[in-house]
C-alpha positions in Angstrom: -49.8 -54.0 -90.0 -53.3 -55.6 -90.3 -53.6 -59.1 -90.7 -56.4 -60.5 -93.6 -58.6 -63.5 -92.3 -58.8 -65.7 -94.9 -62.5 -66.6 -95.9 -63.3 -69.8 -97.7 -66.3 -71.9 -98.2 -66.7 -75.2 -99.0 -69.0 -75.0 -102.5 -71.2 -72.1 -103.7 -73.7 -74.1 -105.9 -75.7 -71.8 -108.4 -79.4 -71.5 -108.1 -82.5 -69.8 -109.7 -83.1 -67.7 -106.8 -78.8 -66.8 -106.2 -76.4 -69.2 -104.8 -76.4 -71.8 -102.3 -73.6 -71.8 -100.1 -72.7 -75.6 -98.4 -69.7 -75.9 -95.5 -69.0 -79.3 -94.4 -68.0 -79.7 -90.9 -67.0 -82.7 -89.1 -67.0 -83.3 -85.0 -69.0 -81.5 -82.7 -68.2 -78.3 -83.3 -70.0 -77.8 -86.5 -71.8 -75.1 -85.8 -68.6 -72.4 -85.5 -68.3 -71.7 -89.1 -66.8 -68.4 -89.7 -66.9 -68.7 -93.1 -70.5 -69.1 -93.4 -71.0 -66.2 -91.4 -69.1 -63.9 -93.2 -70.1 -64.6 -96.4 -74.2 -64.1 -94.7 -73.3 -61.2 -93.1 -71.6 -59.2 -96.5 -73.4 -61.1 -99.4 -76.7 -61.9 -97.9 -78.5 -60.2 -100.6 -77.6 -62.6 -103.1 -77.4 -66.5 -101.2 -80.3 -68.1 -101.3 -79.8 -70.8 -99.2 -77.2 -71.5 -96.5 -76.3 -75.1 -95.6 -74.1 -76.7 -93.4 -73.2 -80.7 -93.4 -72.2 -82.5 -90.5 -72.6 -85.1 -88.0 -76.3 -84.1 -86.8 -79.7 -84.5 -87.2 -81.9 -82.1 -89.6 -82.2 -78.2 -88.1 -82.6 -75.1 -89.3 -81.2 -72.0 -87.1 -80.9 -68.8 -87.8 -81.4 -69.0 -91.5 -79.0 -72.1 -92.0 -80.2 -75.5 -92.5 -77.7 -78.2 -91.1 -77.9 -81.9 -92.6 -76.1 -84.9 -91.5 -73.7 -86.1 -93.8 -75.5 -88.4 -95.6 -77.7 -86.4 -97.1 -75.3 -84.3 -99.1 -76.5 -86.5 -102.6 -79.7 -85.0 -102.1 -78.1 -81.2 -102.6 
């Protein structure tokens, strides 16, 4: 029998341009998200923005944008 993964992201915000989808990841392994890259790799069409909070300074790779925690009143 095959076994589902389970997929689930944080928020999915609504925007003009599609939705913005925001994981929040704490330690240093924030950037495995397998979540995030699911829903990029099958809905790509329609998130306009992919963002990923955690304890690190401001990048953006690969299409995501990472943020340090504090700056999640800014979304």
């Amino acid at each position: 029998m095959r076994q589902k993964s389970k997929h689930e992201l944080d928020f999915v915000l609504p925007a003009e341009e599609g939705i913005q989808i925001v994981e929040v990841k704490s330690g240093s392994n924030f950037r495995r998200h397998a979540s995030l890259d699911y829903a990029l790799a099958h809905s790509h069409s329609i998130i306009f923005e992919a963002i990923v909070l955690c304890n690190s300074n401001v990048v953006l790779d690969n299409g995501i944008r990472y943020l340090p925690l504090y700056m999640a009143m800014f979304l």
